[in-house]
N, C-alpha and C positions, 0 to 999 in steps of 0.2 A: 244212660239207660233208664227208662220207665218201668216199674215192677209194680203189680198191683197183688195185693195180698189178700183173699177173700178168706172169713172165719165166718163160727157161730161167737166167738167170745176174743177177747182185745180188752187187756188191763191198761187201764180202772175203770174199763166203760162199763166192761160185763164181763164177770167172772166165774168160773164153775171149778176150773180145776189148770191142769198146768198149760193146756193150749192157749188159755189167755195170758199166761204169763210170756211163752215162745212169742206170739204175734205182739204184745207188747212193747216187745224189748228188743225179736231182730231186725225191725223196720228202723227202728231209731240206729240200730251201728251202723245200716248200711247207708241210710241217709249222711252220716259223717264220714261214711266212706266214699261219699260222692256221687251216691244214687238217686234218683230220683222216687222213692219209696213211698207205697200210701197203703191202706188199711181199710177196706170195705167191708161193713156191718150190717146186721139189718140193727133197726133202728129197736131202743128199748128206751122204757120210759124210767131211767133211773137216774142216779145221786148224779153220774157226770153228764150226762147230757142236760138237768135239769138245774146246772150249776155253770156253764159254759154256752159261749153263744154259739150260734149255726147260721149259716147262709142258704138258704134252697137255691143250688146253681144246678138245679134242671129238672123240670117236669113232663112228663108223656102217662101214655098209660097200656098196657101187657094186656093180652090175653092167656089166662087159664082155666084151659080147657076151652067150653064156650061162655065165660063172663070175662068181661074188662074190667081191669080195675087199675086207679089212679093213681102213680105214684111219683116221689119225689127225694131228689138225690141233696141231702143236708150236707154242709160240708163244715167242718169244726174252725172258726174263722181265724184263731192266733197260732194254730198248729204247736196245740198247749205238749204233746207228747213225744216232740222232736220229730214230725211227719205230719202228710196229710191223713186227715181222718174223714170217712166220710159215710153215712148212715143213709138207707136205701129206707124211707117213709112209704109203707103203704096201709091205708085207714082200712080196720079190717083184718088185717093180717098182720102185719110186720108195724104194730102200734103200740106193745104190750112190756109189760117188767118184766117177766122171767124170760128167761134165755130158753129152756128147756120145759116138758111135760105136758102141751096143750094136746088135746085132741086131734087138732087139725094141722100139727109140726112138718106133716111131709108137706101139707101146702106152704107152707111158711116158705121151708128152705127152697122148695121148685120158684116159688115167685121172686125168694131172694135173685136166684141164680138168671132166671130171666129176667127182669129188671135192670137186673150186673149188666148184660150181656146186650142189653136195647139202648141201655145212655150208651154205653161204648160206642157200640154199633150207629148211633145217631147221632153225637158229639165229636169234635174234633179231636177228642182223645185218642192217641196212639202209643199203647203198650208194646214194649218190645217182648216183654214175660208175665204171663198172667199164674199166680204162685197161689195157690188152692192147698186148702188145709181143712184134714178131712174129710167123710164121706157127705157132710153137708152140703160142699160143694165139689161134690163127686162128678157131676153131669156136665161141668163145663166145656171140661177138652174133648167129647162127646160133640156137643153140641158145637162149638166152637169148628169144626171140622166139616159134621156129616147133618146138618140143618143148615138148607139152603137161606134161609134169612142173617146168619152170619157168616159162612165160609169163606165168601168173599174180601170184607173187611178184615178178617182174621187170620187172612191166610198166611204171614209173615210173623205174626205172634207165637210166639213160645209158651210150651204150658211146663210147672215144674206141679208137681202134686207133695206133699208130708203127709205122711200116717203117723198121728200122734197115737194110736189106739187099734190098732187092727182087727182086735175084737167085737167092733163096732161097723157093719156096714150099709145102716139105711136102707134096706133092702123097701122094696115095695112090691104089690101086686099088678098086674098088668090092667087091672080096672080103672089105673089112673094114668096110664098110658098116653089118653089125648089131652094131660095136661102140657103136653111136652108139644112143642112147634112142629112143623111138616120135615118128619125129617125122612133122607134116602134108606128107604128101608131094605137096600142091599146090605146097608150096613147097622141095621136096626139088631143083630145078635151080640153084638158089641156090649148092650144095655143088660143083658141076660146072664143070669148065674144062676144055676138050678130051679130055673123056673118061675123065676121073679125080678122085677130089676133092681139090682142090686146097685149103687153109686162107686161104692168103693173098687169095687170088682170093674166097672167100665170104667174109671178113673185110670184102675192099673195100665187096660191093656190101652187106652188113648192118649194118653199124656205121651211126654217127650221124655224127660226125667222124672223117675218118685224120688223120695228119699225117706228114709226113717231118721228115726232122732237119736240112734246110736247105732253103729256098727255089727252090735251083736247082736241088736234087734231085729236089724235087716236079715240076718241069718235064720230066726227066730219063727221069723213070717211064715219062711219055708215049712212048716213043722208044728206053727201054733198059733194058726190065723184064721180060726173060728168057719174054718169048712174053705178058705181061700187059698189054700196049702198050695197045690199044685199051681194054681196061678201064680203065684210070686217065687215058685221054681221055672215056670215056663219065659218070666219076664224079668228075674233074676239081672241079665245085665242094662238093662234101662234104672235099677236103683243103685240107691249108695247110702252109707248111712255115715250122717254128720251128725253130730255129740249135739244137744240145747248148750246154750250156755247160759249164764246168768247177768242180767244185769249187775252191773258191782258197783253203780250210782246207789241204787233203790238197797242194795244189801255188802252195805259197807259198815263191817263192828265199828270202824272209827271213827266215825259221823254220822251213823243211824239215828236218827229223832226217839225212836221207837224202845230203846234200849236205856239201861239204865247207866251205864258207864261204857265209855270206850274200849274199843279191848283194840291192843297195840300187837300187829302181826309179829316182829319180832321178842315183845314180851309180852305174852299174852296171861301171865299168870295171874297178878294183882285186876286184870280186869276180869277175867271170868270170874275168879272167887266175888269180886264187887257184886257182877250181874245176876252169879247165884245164890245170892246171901238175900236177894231181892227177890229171887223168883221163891227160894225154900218161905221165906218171911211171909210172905202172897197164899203159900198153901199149908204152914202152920208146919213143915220140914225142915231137919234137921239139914245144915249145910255142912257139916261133916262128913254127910254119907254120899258115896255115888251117887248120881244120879243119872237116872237112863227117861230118855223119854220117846212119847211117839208122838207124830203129829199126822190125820190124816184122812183119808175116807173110811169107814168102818166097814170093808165090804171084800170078800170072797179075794179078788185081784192084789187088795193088799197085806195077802193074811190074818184081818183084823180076827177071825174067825176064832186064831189061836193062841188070844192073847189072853183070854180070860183065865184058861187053864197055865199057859204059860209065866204069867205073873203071880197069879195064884201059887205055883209051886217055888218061884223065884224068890219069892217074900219069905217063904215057908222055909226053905233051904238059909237064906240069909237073914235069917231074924232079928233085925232091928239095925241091919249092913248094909242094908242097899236103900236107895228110894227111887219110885216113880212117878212120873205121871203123865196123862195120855190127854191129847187134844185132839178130836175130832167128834164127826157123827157119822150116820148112816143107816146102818141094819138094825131093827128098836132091838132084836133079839139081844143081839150083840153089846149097842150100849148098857142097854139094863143088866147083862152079866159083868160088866167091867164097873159099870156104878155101886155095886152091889159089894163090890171089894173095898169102897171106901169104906163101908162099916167093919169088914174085917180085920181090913190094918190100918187104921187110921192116923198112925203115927209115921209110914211110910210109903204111900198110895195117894194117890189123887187124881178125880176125873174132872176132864172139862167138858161137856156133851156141848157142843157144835162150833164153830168157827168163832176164832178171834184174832186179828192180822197186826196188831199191835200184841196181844201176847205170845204169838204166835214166832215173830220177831225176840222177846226174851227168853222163851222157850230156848231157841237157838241160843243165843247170848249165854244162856245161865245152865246150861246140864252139861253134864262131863258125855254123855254117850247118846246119841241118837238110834232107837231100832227102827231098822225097815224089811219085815219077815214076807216080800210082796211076792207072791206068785206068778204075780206080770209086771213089771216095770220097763217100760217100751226106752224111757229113757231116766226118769226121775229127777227131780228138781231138790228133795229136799236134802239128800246127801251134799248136792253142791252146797246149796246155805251152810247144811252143818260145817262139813267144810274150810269155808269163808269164815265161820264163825269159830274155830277152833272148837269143835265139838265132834267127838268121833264116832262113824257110822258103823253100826253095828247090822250087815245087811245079809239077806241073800245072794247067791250066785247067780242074777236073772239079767236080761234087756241090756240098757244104759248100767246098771249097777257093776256088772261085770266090766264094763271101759272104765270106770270114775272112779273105783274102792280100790287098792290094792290091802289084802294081808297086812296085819303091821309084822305077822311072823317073817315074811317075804321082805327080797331085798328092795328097801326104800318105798316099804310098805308104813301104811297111815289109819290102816280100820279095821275092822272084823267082822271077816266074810264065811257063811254056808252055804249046804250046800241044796240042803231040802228045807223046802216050808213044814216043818213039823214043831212039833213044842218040845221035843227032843231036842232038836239044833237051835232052837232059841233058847233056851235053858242053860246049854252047852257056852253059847255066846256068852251070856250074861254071864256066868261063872267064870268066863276071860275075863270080861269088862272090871267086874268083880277086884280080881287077882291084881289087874291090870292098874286101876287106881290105887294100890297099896303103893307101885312104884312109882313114886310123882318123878322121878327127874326120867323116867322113858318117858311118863306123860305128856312134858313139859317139852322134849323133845320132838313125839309128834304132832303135838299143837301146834308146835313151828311148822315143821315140816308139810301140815295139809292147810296150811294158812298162808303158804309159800307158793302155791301151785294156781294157775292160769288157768279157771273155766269161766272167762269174761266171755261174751258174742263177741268180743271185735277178732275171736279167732272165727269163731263159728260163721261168724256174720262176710266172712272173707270165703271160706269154702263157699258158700254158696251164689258170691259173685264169682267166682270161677267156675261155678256150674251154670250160673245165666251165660256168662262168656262162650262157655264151650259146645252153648246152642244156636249163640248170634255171631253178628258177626262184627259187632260193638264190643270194644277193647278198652 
């Protein structure tokens, strides 16, 4: 079975947030599960491409709208990622470093997707499942179907779609309309959602199967999907929602590069204190005390909103008992209220303002508790590291969080879970977490315990060859 998997982002090539981690990592289990698995980009001028050779195994060139432009299909020659990799070149558009924020983004991703859809279509390539991840490439199974330049060729392909994010759907105006090819405009309302064409929304109702990236997020859709409520009530049984899972090559405590000592799943005690004696050492922190940390976007969706008053009162409440410290960026409001705490408690507080994927890695290794206060977490990534890393998650009741956390109150419970994004119930948490470190042999107990538990892809990455399967007729 051929699967081809089109993104905006594919770790380590381009990275912004968790969908490059998902497309990095479930290409590769399924390839070892015996698929024929590849990974299509558009092309970005960064660290891996600029460190790695390419082959151009095919040249043509697209109209959009009315200008032509020339493009070129790279392919990664030593298939450095356990898969084919392959970057869609067009000078002009699709030639640039950043993944995100240009001006002209909706051209980007419409030339991506026609591009896709023209080497297919004019090469001897034959997908059995064309696997579309997000509203970037929302237009395909659209297009794929009811544009008579490919329907043809594609008529035997299988489209599966993921919503990492449903919050997000690309919407556009109808002024850009005739960048899109001749298509039957019987079925041109298809593209239409209140008035606009929206990717995500024609993704829904054209594909074969969607899927979310946890189960309760798929329920979620129904009720908190940024004005697409009712459509993913109406189309409710074409999804399903399958867990991410984690690579556990790239984030294994016991042979991480990244980390400062091993931490051994069934004793994990003598390595964490190791890893956190290293991370308090780094921010001038006492390694005696709790420590709770956050890692992550500083933005409305993962409550970063309500951390400043949150820790503010947490410090204040435990004075000179607990320690933090927070790794991300995002909102300046936001950082500079969380920076601004270093001067107040400096002897148990500390901020990192923006991404560091090597501390990021001890982070995990070295804190006793992880918080995640997210108001949307469709499925979340960092719970699992924590995890993997014997460090326990301190989360809300939302998305993916609600499949992965259980209560450690509860039976063969591992973390500490709320219920509302408030500085109330993070407050409330912490004063478990708190409590909770006083007693090291439950600690040490559920360190085993969530350090024992399976969220590799090669489960994940098996659900979704039984979801290609139960569209072909390839066994």
């Amino acid at each position: 079975m051929r699967v081809y998997h089109l993104a905006a982002e594919c770790y380590p090539v381009a990275k912004v947030g968790g969908l490059a981690d998902v497309v990095g990592a479930l290409p590769k289990y399924q390839t070892e599960a015996g698929l024929q698995a590849a990974v299509v980009l558009p092309f970005y001028n960064r660290k891996f491409v600029q460190e790695n050779e390419f082959d151009v195994v095919f040249e043509a060139s697209t109209l959009l709208g009315k200008k032509r432009y020339e493009f070129e299909i790279w392919k990664e020659r030593a298939d450095t990622l356990g898969f084919e990799l392959y970057l869609i070149y067009v000078p002009g558009l699709l030639d640039r470093q950043e993944v995100y924020m240009y001006p002209d983004e909706r051209e980007q991703f419409i030339i991506f997707q026609l591009a896709f859809l023209d080497w297919i279509n004019w090469s001897q390539q034959r997908p059995d499942v064309i696997h579309c991840h997000d509203h970037h490439v929302g237009l395909i199974p659209f297009l794929m179907k009811h544009s008579a330049l490919y329907s043809k060729k594609y008529a035997k392909t299988k489209t599966v779609f993921t919503i990492h994010n449903g919050q997000y759907h690309g919407a556009f105006n109808y002024d850009k309309f005739d960048y899109l090819p001749e298509v039957d405009m019987n079925f041109a309302g298809l593209l239409d959602w209140q008035g606009a064409i929206n990717p995500l929304a024609c993704a829904i109702k054209c594909v074969d199967k969607y899927t979310a990236v946890s189960p309760s997020y798929l329920e979620e859709l129904t009720h908190s999907s940024n004005g697409l409520e009712y459509l993913f009530w109406l189309e409710h049984a074409k999804g399903k929602g399958i867990i991410n899972g984690i690579d556990t090559e790239v984030w294994n405590p016991f042979t991480d590069p990244m980390i400062k000592a091993k931490i051994d799943a069934k004793k994990p005690e003598s390595g964490k204190l190791a890893n956190k004696k290293v991370l308090c050492e780094r921010f001038g922190l006492s390694a005696d005390q709790p420590l709770i940390a956050f890692i992550g976007r500083l933005v409305g969706e993962k409550g970063a909103d309500l951390l400043p008053e949150a820790f503010s009162r947490s410090l204040q409440k435990h004075a000179g008992k607990v320690n933090i410290i927070m790794l991300g960026a995002g909102d300046k409001e936001t950082e500079t209220a969380l920076t601004k705490l270093n001067e107040i408690y400096p002897d148990n507080y500390k901020t990192y303002i923006g991404y560091n994927e090597e501390l990021a890695h001890q982070i995990y290794a070295g804190s006793d508790f992880l918080l995640m206060p997210s108001r949307v977490e469709p499925c979340g990534l960092n719970q699992l590291y924590s995890l993997r890393y014997g460090t326990l998650p301190i989360v809300r009741r939302t998305g993916g969080l609600i499949d992965t956390v259980i209560d450690f109150g509860d039976a063969d419970g591992y973390g500490i879970c709320f219920n509302n994004s408030s500085v109330n119930d993070i407050c409330y948490s912490i004063d478990r977490a708190v409590t909770l470190y006083e007693n090291t042999e439950q600690l040490d107990l559920l360190r085993k315990r969530m350090m024992a538990l399976d969220f590799s892809w090669t489960k994940s990455a098996k659900e979704y060859i039984m979801l290609y399967e139960s569209l072909t007729s390839i066994i």
